[in-house]
MIGU-441857 format. One line per 8 residues: their letters; for each residue x, y, z of N, C-alpha, C, O. Coordinates in steps of 0.05 Angstrom, whole numbers. Last residue first. Layout:
# residues N
A = X/Y/Z/X/Y/Z/X/Y/Z/X/Y/Z ~ ...
# end
This chain:
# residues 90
XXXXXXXX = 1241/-656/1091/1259/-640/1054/1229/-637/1046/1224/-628/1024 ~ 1256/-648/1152/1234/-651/1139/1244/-640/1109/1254/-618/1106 ~ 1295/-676/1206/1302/-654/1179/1281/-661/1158/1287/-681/1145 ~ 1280/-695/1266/1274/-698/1239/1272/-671/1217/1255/-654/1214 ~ 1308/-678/1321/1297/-674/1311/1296/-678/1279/1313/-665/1267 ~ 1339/-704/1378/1342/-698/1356/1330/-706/1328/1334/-726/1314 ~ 1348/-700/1448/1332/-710/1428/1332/-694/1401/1325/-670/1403 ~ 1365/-712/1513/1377/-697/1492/1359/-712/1476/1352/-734/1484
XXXXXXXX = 1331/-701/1577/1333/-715/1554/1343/-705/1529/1329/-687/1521 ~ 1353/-700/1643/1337/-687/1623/1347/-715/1596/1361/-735/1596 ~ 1358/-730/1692/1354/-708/1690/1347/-696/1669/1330/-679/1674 ~ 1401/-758/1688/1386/-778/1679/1351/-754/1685/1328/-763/1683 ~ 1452/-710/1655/1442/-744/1669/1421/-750/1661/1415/-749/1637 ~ 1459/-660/1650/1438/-668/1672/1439/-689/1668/1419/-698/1679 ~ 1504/-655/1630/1482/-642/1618/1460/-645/1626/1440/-636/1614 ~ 1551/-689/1648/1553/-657/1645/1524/-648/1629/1528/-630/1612
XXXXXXXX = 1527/-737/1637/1525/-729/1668/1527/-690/1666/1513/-673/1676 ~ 1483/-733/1578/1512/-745/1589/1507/-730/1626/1489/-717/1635 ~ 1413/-752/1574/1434/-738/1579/1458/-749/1594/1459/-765/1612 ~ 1381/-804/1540/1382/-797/1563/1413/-774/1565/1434/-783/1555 ~ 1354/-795/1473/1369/-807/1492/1379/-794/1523/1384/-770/1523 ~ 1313/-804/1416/1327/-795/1437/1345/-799/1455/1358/-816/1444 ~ 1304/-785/1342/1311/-813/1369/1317/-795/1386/1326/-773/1379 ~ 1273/-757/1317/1285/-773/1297/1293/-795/1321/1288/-819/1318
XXXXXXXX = 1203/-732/1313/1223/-735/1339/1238/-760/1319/1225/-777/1307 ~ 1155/-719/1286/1179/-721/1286/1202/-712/1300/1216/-691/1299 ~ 1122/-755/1305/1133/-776/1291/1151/-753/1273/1161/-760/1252 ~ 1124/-785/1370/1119/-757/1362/1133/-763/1332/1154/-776/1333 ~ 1127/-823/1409/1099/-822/1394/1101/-792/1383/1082/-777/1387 ~ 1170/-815/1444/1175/-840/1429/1145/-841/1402/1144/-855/1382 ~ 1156/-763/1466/1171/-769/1446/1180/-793/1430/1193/-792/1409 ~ 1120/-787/1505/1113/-763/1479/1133/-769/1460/1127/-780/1438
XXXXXXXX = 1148/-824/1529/1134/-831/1529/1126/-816/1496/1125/-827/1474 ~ 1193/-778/1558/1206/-805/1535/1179/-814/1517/1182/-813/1493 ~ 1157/-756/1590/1164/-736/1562/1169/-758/1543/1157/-761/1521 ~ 1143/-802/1620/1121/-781/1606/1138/-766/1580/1131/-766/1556 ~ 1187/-800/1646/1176/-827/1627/1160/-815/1616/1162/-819/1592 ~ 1204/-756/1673/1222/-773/1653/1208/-784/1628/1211/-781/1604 ~ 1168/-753/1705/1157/-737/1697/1170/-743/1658/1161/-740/1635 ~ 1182/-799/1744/1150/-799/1731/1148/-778/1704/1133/-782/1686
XXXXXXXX = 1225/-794/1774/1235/-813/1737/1200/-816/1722/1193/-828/1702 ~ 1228/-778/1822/1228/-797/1824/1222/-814/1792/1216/-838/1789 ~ 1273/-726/1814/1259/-745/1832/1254/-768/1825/1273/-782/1820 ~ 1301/-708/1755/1317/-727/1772/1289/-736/1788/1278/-755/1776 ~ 1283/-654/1701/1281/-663/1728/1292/-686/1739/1303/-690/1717 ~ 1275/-641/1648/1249/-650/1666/1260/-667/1684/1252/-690/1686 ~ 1297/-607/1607/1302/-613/1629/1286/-619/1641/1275/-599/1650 ~ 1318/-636/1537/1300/-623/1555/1295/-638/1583/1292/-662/1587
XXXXXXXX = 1347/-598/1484/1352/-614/1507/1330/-607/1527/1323/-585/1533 ~ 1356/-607/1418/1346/-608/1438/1356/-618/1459/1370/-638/1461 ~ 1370/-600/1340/1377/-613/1365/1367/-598/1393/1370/-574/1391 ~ 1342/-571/1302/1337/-599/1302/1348/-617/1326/1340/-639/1333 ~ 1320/-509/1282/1331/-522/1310/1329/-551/1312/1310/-557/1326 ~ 1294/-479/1249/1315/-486/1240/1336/-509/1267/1359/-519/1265 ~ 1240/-465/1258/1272/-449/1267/1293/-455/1265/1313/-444/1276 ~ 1213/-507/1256/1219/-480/1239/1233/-464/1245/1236/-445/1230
XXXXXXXX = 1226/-544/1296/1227/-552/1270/1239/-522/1256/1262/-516/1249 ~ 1219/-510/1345/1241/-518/1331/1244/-520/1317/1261/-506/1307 ~ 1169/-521/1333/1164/-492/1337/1205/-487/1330/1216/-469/1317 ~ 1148/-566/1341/1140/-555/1320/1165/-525/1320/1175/-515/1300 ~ 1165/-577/1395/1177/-583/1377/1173/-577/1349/1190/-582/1333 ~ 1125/-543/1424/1153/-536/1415/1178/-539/1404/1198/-526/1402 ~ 1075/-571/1416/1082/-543/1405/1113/-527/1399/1122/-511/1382 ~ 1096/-612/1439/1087/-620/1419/1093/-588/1402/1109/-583/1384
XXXXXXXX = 1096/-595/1495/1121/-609/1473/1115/-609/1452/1135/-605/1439 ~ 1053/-562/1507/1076/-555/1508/1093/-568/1493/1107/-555/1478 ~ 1018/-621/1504/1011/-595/1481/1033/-578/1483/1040/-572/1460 ~ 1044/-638/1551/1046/-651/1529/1038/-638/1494/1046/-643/1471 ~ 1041/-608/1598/1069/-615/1580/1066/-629/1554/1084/-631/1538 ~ 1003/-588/1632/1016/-579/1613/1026/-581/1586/1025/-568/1565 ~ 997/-628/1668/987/-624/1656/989/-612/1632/979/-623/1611 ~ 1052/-610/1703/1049/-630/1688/1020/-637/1666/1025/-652/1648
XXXXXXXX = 1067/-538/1693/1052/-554/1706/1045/-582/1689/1035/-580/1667 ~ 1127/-504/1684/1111/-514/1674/1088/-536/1692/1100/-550/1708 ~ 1182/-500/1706/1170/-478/1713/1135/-484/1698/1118/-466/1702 ~ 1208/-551/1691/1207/-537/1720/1180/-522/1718/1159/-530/1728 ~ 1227/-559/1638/1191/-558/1638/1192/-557/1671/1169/-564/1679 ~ 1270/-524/1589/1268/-528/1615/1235/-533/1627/1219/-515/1624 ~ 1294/-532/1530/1269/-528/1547/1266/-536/1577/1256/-558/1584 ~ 1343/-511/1489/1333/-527/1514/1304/-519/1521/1295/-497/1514
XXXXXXXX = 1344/-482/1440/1348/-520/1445/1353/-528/1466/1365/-550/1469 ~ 1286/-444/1442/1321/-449/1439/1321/-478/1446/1303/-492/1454 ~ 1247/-390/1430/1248/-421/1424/1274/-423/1421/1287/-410/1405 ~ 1217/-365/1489/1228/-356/1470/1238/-389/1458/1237/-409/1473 ~ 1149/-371/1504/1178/-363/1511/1193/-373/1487/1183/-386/1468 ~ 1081/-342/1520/1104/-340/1495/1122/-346/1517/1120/-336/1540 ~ 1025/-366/1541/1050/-362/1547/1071/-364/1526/1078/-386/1516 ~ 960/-359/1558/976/-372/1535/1007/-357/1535/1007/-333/1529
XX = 905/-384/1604/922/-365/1597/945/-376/1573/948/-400/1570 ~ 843/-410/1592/872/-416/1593/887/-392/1583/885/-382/1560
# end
């Protein structure tokens, strides 16, 4: 397995990612927020048909620190990505 740096900001776009992928991808990059001081997110996984949706919701309802999520306003993709905000660890 090849291993891919991108850069860590409060979107993640998972287009360009293979569903397989995604779940060591999230996990890594929510870590990867954490320490960057990045507690709010947005992540774009897409409109068809709401498979790829339920998968991320899925990770993140079992990520323990993911603080809650919620489906995006229309100006930010709708039902199209997921805004989610991240647990401030003291």
């Amino acid at each position: 397995m090849q291993h891919v740096k991108i850069d860590i900001e409060d979107v993640l776009d998972l287009h360009t990612f293979k569903p397989e992928d995604v779940p060591d991808l999230l996990e890594d990059y929510i870590f990867e927020c954490i320490r960057s001081g990045i507690f709010s997110m947005r992540i774009i996984h897409g409109k068809g048909k709401g498979i790829q949706k339920k998968r991320v919701q899925k990770l993140l309802k079992n990520n323990p620190k993911v603080e809650f999520f919620q489906d995006a306003p229309p100006e930010a993709g709708g039902w199209g990505a997921t805004l989610v905000e991240l647990k401030r660890e003291s």
